[in-house]
LOBAFI-368547 format. One record per residue: x, y, z of N, C-alpha, C in turn. Coordinates in steps of 0.1 Angstrom, whole numbers, padded with zeros to 4 digits, always signed. Layout:
XYZXYZXYZ/...
//
This chain:
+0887+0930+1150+0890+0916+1145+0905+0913+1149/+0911+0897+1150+0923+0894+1154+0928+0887+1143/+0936+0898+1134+0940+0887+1123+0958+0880+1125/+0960+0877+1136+0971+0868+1142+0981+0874+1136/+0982+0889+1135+0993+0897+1127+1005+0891+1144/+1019+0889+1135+1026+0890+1147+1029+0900+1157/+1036+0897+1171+1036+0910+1181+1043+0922+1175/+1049+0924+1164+1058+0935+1162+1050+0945+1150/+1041+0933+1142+1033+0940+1136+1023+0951+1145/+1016+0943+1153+1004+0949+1163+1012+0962+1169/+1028+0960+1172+1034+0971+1179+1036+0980+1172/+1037+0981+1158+1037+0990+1148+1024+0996+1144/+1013+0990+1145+1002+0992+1142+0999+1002+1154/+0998+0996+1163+0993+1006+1177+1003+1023+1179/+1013+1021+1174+1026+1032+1174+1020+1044+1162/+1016+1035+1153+1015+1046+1139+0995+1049+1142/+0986+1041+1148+0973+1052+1151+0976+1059+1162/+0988+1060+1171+0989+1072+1181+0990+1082+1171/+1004+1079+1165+1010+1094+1157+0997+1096+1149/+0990+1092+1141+0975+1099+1135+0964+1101+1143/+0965+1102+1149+0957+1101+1163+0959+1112+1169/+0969+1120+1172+0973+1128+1182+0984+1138+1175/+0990+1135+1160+0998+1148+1157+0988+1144+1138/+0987+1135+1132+0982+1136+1113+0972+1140+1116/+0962+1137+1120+0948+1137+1119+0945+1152+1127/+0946+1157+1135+0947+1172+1138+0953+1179+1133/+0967+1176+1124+0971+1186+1114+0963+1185+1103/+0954+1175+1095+0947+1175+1087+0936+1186+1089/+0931+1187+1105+0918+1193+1106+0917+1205+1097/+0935+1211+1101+0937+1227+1100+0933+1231+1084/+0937+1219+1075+0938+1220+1063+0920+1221+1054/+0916+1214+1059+0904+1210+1056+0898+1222+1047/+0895+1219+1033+0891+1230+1026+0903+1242+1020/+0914+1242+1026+0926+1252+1025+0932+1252+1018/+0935+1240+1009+0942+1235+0997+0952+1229+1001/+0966+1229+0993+0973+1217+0997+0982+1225+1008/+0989+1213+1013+0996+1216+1026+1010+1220+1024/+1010+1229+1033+1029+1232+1029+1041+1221+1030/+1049+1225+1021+1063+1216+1026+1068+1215+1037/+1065+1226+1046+1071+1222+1057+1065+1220+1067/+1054+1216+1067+1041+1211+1071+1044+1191+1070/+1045+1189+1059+1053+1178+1059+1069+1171+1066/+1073+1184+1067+1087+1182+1071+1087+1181+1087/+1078+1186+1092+1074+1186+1107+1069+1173+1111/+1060+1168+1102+1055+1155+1105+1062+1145+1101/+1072+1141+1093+1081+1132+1096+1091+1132+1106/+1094+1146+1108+1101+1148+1119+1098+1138+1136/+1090+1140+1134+1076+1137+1146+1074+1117+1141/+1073+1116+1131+1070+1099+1129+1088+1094+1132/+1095+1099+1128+1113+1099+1133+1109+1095+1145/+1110+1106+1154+1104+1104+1168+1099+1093+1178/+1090+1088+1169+1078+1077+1172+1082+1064+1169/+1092+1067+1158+1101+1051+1155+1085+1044+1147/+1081+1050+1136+1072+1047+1124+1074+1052+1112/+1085+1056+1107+1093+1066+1098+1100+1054+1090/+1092+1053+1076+1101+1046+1061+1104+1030+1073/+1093+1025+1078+1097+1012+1085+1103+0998+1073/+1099+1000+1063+1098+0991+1053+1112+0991+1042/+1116+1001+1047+1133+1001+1040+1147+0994+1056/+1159+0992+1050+1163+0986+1058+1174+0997+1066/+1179+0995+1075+1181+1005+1086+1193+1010+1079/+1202+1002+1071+1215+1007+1064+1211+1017+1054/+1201+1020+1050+1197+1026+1044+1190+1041+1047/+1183+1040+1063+1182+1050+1067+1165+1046+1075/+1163+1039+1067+1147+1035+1075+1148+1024+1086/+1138+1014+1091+1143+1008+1104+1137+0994+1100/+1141+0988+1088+1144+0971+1088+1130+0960+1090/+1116+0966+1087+1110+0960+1090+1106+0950+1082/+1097+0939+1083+1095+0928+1072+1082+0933+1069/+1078+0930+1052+1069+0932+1048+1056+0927+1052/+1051+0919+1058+1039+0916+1062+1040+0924+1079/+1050+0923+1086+1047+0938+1095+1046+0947+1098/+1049+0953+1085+1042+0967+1080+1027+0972+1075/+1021+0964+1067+1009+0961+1064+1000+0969+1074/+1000+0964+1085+0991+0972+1090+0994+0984+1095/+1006+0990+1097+1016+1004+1094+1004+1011+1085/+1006+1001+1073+0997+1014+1060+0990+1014+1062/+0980+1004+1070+0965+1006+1069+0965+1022+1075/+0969+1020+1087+0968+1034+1095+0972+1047+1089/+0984+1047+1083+0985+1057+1073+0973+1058+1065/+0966+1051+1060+0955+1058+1047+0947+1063+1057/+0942+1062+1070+0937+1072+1075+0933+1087+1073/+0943+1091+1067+0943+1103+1066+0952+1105+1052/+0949+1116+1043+0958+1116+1031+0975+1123+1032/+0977+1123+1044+0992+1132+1051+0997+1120+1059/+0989+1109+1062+0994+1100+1068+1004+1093+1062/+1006+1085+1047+1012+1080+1044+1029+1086+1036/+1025+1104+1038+1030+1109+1032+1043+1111+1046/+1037+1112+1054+1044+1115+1067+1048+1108+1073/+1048+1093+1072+1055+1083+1076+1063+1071+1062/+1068+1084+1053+1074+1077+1043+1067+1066+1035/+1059+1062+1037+1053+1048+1026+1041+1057+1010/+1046+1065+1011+1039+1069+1004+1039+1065+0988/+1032+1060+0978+1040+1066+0961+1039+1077+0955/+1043+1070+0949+1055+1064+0942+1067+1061+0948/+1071+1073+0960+1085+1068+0964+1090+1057+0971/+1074+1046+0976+1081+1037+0987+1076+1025+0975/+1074+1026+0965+1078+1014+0955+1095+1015+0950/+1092+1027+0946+1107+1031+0940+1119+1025+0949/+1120+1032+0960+1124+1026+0970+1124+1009+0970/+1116+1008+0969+1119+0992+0974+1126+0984+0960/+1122+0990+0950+1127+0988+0937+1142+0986+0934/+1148+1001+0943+1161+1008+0938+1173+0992+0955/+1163+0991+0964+1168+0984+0975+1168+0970+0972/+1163+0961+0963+1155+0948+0959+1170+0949+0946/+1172+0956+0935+1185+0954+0926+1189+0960+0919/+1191+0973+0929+1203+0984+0929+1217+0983+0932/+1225+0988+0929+1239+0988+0930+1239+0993+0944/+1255+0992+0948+1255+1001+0959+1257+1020+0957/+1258+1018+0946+1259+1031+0942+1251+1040+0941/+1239+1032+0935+1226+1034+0929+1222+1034+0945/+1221+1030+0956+1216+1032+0966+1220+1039+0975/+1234+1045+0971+1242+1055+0983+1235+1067+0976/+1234+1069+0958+1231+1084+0950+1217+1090+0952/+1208+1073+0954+1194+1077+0950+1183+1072+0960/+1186+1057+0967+1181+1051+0974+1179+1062+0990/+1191+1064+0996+1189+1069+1009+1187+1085+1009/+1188+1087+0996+1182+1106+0999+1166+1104+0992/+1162+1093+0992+1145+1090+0994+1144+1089+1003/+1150+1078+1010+1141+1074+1027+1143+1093+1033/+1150+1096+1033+1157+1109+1040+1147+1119+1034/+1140+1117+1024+1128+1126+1018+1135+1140+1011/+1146+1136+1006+1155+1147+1007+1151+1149+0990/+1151+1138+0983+1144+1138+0974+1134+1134+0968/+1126+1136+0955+1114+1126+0948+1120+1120+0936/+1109+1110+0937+1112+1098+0920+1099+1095+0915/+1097+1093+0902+1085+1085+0892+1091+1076+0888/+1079+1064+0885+1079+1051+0877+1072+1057+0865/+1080+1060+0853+1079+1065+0840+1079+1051+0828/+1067+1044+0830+1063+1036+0822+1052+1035+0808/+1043+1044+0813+1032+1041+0808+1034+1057+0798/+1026+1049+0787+1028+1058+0773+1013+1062+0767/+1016+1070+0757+1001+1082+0753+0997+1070+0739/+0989+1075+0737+0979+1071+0723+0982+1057+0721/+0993+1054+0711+0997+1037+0706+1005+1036+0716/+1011+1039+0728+1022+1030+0736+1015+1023+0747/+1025+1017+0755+1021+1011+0768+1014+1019+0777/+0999+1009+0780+0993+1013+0790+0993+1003+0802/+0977+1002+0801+0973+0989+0807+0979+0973+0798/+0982+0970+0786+0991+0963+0780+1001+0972+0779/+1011+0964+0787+1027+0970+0786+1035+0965+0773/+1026+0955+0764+1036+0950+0755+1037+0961+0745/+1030+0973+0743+1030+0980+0734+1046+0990+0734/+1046+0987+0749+1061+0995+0748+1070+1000+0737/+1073+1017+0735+1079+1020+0725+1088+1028+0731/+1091+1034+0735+1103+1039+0741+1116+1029+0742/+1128+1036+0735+1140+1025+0736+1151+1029+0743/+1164+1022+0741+1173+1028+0754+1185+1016+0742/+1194+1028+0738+1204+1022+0728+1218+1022+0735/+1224+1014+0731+1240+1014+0742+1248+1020+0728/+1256+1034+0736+1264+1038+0726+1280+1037+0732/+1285+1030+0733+1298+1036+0742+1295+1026+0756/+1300+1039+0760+1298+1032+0778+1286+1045+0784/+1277+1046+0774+1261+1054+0777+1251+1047+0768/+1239+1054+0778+1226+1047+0772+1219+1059+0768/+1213+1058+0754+1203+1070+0747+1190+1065+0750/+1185+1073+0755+1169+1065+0754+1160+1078+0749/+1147+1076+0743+1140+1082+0730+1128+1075+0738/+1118+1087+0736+1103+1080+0739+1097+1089+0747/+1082+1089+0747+1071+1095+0751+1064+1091+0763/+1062+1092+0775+1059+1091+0786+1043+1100+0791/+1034+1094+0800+1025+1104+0807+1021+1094+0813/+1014+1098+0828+1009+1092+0834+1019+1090+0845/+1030+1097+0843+1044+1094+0854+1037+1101+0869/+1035+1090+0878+1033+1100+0890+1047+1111+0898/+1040+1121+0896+1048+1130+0907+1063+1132+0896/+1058+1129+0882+1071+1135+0873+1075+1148+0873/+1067+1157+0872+1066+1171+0876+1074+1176+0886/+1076+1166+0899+1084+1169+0910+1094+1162+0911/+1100+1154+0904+1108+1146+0904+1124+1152+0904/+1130+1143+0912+1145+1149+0909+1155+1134+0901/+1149+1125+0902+1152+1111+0895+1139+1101+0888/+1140+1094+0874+1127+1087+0875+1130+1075+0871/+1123+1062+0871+1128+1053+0871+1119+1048+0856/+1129+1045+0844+1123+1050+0831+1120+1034+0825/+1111+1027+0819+1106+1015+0810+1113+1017+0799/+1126+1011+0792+1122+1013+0782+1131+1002+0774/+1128+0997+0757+1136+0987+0753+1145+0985+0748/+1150+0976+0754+1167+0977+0750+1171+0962+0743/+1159+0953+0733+1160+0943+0724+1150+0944+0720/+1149+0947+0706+1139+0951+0697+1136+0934+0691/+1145+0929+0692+1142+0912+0688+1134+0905+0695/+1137+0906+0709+1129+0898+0719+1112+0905+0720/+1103+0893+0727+1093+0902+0730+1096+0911+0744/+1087+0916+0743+1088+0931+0753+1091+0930+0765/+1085+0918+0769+1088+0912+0785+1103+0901+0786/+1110+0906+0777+1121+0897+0774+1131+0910+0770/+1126+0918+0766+1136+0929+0759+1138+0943+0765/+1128+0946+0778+1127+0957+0783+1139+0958+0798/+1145+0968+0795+1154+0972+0811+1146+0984+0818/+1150+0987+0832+1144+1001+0839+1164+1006+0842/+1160+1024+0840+1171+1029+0835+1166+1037+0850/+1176+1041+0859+1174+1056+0864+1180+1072+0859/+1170+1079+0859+1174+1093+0844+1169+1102+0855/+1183+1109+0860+1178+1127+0869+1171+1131+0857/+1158+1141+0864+1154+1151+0853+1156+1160+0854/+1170+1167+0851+1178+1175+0849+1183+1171+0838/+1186+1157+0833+1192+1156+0825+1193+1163+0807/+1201+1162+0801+1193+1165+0788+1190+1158+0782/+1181+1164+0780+1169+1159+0766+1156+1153+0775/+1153+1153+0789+1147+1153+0798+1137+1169+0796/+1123+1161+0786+1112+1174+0789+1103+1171+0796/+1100+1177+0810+1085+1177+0818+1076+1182+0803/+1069+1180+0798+1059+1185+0787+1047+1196+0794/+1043+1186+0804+1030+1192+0813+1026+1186+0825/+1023+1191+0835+1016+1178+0843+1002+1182+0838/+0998+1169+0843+0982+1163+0838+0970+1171+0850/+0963+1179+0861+0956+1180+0863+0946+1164+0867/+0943+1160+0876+0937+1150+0875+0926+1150+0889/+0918+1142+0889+0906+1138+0902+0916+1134+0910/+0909+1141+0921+0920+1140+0938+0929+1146+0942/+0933+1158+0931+0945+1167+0938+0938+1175+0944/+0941+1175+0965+0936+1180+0967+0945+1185+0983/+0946+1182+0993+0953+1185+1002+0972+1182+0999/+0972+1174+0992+0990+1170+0988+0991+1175+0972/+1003+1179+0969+1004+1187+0957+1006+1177+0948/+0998+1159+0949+1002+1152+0936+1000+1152+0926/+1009+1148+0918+1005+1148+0900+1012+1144+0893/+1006+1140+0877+1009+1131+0867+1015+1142+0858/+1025+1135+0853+1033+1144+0841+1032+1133+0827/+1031+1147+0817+1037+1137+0806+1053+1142+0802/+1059+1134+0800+1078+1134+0797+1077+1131+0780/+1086+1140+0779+1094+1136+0764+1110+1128+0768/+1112+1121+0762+1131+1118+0763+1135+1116+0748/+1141+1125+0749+1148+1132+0732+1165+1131+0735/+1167+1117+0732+1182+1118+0731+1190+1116+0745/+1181+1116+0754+1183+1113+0773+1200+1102+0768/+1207+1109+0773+1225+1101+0775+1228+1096+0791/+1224+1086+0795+1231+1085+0807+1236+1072+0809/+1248+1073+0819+1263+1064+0820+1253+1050+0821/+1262+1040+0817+1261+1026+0816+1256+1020+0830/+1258+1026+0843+1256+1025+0857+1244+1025+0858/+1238+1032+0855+1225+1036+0855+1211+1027+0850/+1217+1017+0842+1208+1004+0843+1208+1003+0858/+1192+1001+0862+1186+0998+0872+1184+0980+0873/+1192+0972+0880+1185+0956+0875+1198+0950+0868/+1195+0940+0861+1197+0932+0847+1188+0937+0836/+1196+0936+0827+1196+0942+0814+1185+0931+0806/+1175+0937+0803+1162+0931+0798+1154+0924+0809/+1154+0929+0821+1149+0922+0832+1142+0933+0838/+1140+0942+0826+1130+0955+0831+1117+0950+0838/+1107+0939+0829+1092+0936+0833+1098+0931+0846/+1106+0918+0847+1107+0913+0860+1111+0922+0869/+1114+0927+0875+1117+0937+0881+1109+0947+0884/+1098+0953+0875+1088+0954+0877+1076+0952+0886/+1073+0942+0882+1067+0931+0886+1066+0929+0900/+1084+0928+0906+1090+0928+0919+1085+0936+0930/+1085+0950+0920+1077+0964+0924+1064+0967+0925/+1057+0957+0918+1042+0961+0918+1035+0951+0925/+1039+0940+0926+1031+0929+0939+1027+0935+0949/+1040+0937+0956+1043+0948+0971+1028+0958+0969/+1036+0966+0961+1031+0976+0955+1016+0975+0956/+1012+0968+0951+0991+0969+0948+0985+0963+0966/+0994+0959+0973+0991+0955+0985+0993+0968+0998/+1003+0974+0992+1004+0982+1005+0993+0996+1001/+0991+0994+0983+0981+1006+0978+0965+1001+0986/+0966+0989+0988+0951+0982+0995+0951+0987+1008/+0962+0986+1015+0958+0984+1029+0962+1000+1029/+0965+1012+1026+0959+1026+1026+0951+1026+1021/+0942+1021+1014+0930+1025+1011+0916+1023+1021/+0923+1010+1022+0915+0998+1033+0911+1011+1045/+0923+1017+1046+0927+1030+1062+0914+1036+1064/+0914+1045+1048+0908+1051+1043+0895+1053+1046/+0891+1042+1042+0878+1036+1038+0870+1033+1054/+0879+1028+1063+0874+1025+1076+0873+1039+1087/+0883+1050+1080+0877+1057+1089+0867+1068+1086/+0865+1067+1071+0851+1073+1062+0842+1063+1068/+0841+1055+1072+0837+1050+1080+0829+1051+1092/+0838+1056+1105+0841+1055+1114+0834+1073+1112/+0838+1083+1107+0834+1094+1108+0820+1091+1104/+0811+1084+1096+0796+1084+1089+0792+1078+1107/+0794+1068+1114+0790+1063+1123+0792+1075+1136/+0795+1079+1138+0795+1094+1145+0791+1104+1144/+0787+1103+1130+0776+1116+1128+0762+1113+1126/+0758+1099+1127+0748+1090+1125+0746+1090+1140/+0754+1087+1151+0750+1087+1162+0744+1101+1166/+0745+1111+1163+0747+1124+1170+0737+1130+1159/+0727+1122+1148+0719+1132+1139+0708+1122+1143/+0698+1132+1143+0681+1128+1148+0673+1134+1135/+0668+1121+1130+0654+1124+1120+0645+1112+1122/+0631+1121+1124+0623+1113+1120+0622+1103+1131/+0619+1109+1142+0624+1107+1157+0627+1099+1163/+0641+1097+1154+0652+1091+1161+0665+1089+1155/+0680+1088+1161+0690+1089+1156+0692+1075+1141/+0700+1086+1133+0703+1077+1118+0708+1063+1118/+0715+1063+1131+0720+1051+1139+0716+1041+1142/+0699+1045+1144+0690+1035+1147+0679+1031+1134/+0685+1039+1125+0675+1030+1111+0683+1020+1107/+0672+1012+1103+0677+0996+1106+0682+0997+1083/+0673+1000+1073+0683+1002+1062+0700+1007+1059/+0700+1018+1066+0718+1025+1069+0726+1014+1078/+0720+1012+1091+0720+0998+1097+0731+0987+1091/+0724+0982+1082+0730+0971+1078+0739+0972+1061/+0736+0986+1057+0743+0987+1049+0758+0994+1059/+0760+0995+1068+0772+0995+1071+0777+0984+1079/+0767+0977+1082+0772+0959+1085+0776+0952+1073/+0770+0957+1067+0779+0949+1053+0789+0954+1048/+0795+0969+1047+0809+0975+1043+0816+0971+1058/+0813+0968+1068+0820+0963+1077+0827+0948+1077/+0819+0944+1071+0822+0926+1062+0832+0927+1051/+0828+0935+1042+0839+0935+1033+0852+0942+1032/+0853+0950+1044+0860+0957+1048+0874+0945+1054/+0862+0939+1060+0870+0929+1071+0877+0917+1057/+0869+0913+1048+0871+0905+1040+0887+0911+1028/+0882+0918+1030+0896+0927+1021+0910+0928+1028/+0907+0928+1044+0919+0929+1054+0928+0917+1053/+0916+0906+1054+0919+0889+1048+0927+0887+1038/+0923+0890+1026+0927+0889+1014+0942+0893+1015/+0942+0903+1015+0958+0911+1016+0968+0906+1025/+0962+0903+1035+0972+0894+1044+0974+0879+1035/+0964+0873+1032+0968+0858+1026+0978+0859+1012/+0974+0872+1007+0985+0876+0993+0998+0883+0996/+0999+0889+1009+1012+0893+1009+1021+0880+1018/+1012+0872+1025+1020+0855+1025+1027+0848+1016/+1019+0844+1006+1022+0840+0993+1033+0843+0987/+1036+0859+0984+1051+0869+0982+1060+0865+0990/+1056+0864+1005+1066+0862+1012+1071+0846+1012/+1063+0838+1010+1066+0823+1005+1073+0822+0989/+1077+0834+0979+1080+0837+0973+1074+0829+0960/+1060+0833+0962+1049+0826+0949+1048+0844+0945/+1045+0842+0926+1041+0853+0919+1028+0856+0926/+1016+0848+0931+1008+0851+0934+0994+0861+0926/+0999+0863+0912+0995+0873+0904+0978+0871+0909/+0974+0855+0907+0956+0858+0912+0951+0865+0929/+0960+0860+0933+0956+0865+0950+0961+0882+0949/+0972+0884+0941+0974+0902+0944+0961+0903+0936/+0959+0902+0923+0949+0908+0920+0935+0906+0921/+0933+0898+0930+0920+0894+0935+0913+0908+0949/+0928+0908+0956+0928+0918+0969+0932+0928+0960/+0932+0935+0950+0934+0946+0943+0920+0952+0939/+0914+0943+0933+0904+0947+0927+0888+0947+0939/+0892+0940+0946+0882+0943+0956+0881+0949+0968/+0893+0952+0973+0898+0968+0977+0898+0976+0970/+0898+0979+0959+0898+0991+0953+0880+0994+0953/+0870+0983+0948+0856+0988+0947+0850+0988+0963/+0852+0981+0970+0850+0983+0983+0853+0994+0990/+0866+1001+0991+0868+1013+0997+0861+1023+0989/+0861+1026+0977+0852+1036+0972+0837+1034+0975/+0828+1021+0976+0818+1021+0981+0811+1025+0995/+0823+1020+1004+0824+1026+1015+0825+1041+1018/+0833+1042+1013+0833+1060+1012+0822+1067+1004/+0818+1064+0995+0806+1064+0987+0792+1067+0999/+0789+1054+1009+0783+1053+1016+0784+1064+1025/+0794+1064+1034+0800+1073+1046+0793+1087+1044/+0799+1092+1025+0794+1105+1023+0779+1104+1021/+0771+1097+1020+0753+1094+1018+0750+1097+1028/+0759+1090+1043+0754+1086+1054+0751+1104+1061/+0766+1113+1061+0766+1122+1064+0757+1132+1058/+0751+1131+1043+0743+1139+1041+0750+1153+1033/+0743+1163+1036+0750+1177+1034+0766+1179+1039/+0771+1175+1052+0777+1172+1058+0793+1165+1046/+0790+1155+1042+0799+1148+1039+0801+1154+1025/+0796+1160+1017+0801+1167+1007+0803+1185+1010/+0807+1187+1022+0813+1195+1030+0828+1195+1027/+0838+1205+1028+0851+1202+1033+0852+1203+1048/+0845+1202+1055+0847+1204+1071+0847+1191+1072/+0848+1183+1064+0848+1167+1068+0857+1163+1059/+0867+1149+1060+0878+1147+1051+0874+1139+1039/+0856+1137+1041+0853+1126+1033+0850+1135+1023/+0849+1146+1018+0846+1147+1005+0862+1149+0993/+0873+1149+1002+0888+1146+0998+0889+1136+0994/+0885+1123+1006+0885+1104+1004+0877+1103+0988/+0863+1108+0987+0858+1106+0982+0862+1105+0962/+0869+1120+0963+0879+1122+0952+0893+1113+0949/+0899+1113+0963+0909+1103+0958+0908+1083+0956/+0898+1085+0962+0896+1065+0959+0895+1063+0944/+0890+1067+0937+0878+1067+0923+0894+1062+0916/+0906+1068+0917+0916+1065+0913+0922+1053+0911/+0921+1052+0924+0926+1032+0931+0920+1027+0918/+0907+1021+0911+0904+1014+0903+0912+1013+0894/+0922+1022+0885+0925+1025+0875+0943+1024+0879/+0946+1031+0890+0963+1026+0893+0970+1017+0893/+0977+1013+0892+0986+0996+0896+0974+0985+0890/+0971+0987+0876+0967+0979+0869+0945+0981+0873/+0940+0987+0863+0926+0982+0862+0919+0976+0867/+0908+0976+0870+0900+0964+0874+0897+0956+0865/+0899+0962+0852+0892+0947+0839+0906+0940+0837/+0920+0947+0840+0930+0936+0836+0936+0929+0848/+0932+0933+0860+0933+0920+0872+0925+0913+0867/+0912+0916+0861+0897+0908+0863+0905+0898+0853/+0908+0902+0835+0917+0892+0827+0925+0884+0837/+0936+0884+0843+0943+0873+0846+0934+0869+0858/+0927+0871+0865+0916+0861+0874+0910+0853+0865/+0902+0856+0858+0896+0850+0845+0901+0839+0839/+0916+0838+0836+0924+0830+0828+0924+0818+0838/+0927+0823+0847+0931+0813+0860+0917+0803+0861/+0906+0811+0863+0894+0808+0864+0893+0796+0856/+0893+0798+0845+0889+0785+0831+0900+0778+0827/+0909+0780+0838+0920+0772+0836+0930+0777+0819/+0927+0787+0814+0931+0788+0803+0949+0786+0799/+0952+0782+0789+0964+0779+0787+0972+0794+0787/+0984+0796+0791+0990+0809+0788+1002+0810+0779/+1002+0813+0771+1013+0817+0758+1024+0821+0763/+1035+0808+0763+1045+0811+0764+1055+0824+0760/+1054+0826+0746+1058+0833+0739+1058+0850+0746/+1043+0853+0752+1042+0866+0755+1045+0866+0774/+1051+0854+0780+1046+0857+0791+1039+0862+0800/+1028+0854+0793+1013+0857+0802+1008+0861+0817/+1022+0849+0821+1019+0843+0835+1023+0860+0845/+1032+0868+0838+1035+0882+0845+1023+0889+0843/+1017+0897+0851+1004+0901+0849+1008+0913+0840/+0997+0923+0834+0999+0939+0833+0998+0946+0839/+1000+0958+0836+1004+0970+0843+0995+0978+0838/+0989+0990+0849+0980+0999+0845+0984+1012+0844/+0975+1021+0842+0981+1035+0846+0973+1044+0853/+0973+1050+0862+0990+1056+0860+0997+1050+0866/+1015+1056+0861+1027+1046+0868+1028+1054+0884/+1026+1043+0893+1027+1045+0904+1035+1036+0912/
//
C-alpha cells in the first residue's frame, strides 16, 4: 500500500527492514525457544542499527540520537515490532523511548545531560511509576495517592507503586505523584525523577507477567518511604504532572500501534508461507478459499489500522489533543494485531504453537497491548463521550483521557 509517508520516512522505513532483515531477525532465529537474550547480544545489535543510521531516530542529534520528526519515524516502528529485539535494538523501545521523549519535551538541561543522553546511549534504564495497587491509580488516574511534600530545597515523596515497567531494572524512574492535595488530581499532580538507589527507594518485587519471554521485561511493585530528592528534580512544571503526561502517552499509544501493527504483519507473513508450503486434503492451505479470506480480511484491517495512526499522529503534529483519534487507533490495533496473530498461529497449526516459530512469543506478548497505555474499555469511555456528544466536567478535566496499566 502507498500511504504518501514522505521520502525520508520511506528511507527510514526501507534502512530499518534491511537491518531486520539481515542482522534482528536471524539473531532472533538463534534464540527461539532459549529464553531471554543476553546483554550483549543486545549491545551488538545497536551497535550494528549505529551503523545503519536507524539508532534512537526519534530523539534529537544533541542528544545523541539523529533528529528525526515524529510522523517519520512511524514507520521505523512498524518494522521494529517485527521482531521482539527489533525495537529493543534500534532504541524505540518502552518504556525508555517515552521517557525519553518525556525527559527531551520538559527537561532541564541538566535533567537531560544526567538522565536524557545516557538513555539514548543505552547506558542506562528508566520506568513511568504511575499506577498504584488496590485503592490507588489505575486505569482512573484520579485516585492518585502517592504525594511529594517540599521540605527545604527537597522533595519527600511517600507512596505505593506496581505495574512500573522495567522498575526492577531501573537506574532512574519517572515518579506520579501529588504535590496539591487542594486541587483535583489533574491540577495537583507533578512527575519527579527518583534514581533507585535512592533512599527509601524499595523494588518490593517484580511482578512475573504474560510475555516475558525472549527480553528480560518486567513490572515491579515500588514502595517510596520518605524518597528525599533535590528541588531539580521536578520533571516539568509543578502540578503539570497529568499534562505532561499526557504529552507522553499520545506519542506513546501510536508508536505502541505501529510495533504491534510490525508484529502482527509478519505473524502474518510467516502463516502465508507455511500455508503455501503445507498440503491437505489435496491441496495447499493457501488455496482454501475459508483461511483465504479470513486473511484478506486481517489484511484490511491491518491496512485500516496503518491509516488510522497515520491520521492520529497528524492531528499531534497539528497540535490537536486528538484523544478520540489516539484512542480510536489504540484500541483497534491492539484487537486487530492480537487477532491476526491469533489467526497466523491457527493458520500454522502444530507448527505455530511451536517455539521454532516466533509466533507463539507474538502470541504471548500482544494479549498485553489491550490493557497498556490505557484499556480498551477506557479508550472505548472517551470515544463514547465524544460519540453522544456528552458534556465533559470541567472540574475533573475530562477532556485529558486516562491512563492504564501498566505504566509504560
Amino acid at each position: 500500500m502507498d500511504y504518501h509517508d514522505s521520502e525520508r520516512a520511506t528511507e527510514l522505513a526501507e534502512r530499518a527492514r534491511r537491518f531486520m532483515d539481515e542482522v534482528v531477525i536471524p539473531t532472533e532465529r538463534e534464540y527461539l525457544g532459549e529464553g531471554t537474550v543476553d546483554e550483549s547480544v543486545i549491545e551488538d545489535l545497536r551497535a550494528e542499527a549505529r551503523e545503519r543510521g536507524v539508532y534512537c531516530p526519534q530523539i534529537g542529534e544533541e542528544h545523541g540520537g539523529m533528529g528525526e520528526s515524529f510522523r517519520d519515524v512511524l514507520p521505523l516502528f512498524e518494522e521494529a515490532g517485527r521482531s521482539l529485539l527489533g525495537a529493543v535494538a534500534m532504541r524505540v523501545d518502552a518504556p525508555d523511548e517515552g521517557n525519553m521523549h518525556t525527559i527531551e519535551l520538559v527537561g532541564t538541561d541538566e535533567q537531560k545531560q544526567e538522565y536524557l543522553e545516557p538513555l539514548v546511549a543505552g547506558d542506562i534504564r528508566s520506568g513511568f511509576s504511575m499506577t498504584e495497587p488496590r485503592d490507588g491509580a489505575g486505569s482512573d488516574p484520579k485516585m492518585i495517592s502517592t504525594t511529594a511534600e517540599k521540605e527545604g530545597d527537597e522533595w519527600v515523596i511517600n507512596g505505593h507503586k506496581w505495574w512500573t515497567t522495567q522498575g526492577d531494572e531501573s537506574d532512574v524512574l519517572i515518579v506520579m505523584a501529588r504535590t496539591n492535595e487542594e486541587n483535583h488530581p489533574y491540577q495537583g499532580c507533578s512527575l519527579f525523577l527518583v534514581p533507585t538507589d535512592a533512599d527509601g527507594v524499595d523494588i518490593v518485587e517484580p511482578t512475573p507477567h504474560l510475555g516475558q519471554s525472549m527480553l528480560p521485561e518486567s513490572h515491579a511493585e515500588i514502595a517510596y518511604d520518605g524518597v528525599r530528592v533535590p528541588e531539580e528534580n521536578l520533571l516539568g512544571g509543578l502540578d503539570m504532572g497529568f499534562v505532561h503526561a499526557q504529552e507522553r502517552l499520545g506519542p506513546a499509544r501510536l508508536t505502541h500501534c505501529m510495533r504491534f501493527t510490525g508484529m502482527a504483519t509478519r505473524a502474518l507473513d510467516v502463516a502465508k508461507t507455511y500455508m503455501e508450503d503445507r498440503e491437505a486434503f489435496g491441496s495447499k492451505l493457501s488455496e482454501k478459499q475459508a483461511k483465504r479470506y479470513e486473511i484478506a480480511d486481517m489484511e484490511t484491517r491491518l491496512h485500516a489500522t496503518r491509516t488510522m495512526v497515520r491520521h492520529a499522529a497528524g492531528e499531534l503534529d497539528r497540535g490537536e489533543e486528538a484523544r478520540v483519534e489516539v484512542g480510536m487507533a489504540k484500541v483497534y490495533a491492539a484487537n486487530t494485531a492480537q487477532e491476526a496473530i491469533d489467526l497466523a498461529v491457527q493458520c500454522c497449526g502444530g507448527a505455530g504453537i511451536s517455539r521454532k516459530l516466533p509466533l507463539a512469543d507474538f502470541y504471548e506478548a500482544v494479549r498485553a497491548f489491550r490493557i497498556v497505555d490505557g484499556a480498551d474499555e477506557v479508550h472505548r469511555r472517551v470515544i463514547a463521550r465524544a460519540a453522544f456528544d456528552d458534556e465533559f466536567d470541567a472540574d475533573e478535566l475530562e477532556r485529558l483521557p486516562t491512563f492504564g496499566e501498566p505504566s509504560v
